[in-house]
C-alpha positions as CSV (number, residue, x, y, z in Angstrom):
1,X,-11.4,-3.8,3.6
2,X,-9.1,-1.7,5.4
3,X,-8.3,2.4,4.1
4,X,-6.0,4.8,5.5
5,X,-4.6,8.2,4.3
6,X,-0.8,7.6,3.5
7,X,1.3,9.7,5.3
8,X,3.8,12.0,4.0
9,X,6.8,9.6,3.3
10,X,4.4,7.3,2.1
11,X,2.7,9.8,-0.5
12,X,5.9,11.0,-1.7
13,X,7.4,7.4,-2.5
14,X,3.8,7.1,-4.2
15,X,4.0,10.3,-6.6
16,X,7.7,9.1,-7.3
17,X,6.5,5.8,-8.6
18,X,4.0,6.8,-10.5
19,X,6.3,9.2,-12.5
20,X,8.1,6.3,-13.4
21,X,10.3,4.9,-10.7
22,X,9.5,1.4,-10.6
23,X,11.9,0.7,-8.8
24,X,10.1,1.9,-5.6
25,X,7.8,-0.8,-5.4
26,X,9.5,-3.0,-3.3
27,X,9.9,-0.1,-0.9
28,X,6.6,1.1,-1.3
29,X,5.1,-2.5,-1.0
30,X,7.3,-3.0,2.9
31,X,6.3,0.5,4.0
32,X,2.7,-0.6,3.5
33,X,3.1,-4.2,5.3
34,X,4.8,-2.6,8.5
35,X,1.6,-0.2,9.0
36,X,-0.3,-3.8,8.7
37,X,1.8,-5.7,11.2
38,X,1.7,-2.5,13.2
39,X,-2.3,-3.1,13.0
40,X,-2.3,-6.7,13.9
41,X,-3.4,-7.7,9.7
42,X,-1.8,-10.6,8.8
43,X,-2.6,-12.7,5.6
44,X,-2.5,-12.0,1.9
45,X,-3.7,-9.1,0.5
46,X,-4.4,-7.1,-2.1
47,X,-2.9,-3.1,-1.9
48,X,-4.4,-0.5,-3.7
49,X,-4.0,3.4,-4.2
50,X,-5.9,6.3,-4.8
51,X,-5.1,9.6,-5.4
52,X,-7.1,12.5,-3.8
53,X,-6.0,15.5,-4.8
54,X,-2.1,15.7,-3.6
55,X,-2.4,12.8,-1.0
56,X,-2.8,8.8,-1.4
57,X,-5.6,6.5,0.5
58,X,-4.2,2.9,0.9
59,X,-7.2,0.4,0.2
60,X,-6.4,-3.3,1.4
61,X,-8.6,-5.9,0.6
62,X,-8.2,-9.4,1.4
63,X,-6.6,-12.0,-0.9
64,X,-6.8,-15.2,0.9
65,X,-9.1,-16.8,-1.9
66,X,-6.0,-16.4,-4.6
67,X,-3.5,-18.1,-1.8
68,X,-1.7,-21.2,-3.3
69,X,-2.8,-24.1,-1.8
């Protein structure tokens, strides 16, 4: 598992989106898989979000049991 504090971009696309623009997703989702390329993480994975107070901690699990195969 791998946690970080989003920054402030980040946090700002999050509160969007969960006030109803859906449509942020697939920028939220990119934003999140350049800070894992940036790390060297490559593979499927699962992203998660929670809130603490005004700021969001990314939680990334691994995924490669549900890959296709």
């Amino acid at each position: 598992m791998v946690r970080w504090m989003a920054d402030e971009e980040l946090a700002a696309l999050l509160r969007r989106y969960y006030s109803g623009e859906g449509g942020l997703w697939p920028t939220i989702r990119e934003r999140v898989a350049a800070e894992l390329r940036r790390r060297g993480i490559e593979g499927a994975r699962h992203i998660r979000f929670r809130r603490r107070d005004d700021e969001y901690e990314v939680i990334i699990e691994d995924a490669s049991g549900y890959e296709p195969e």
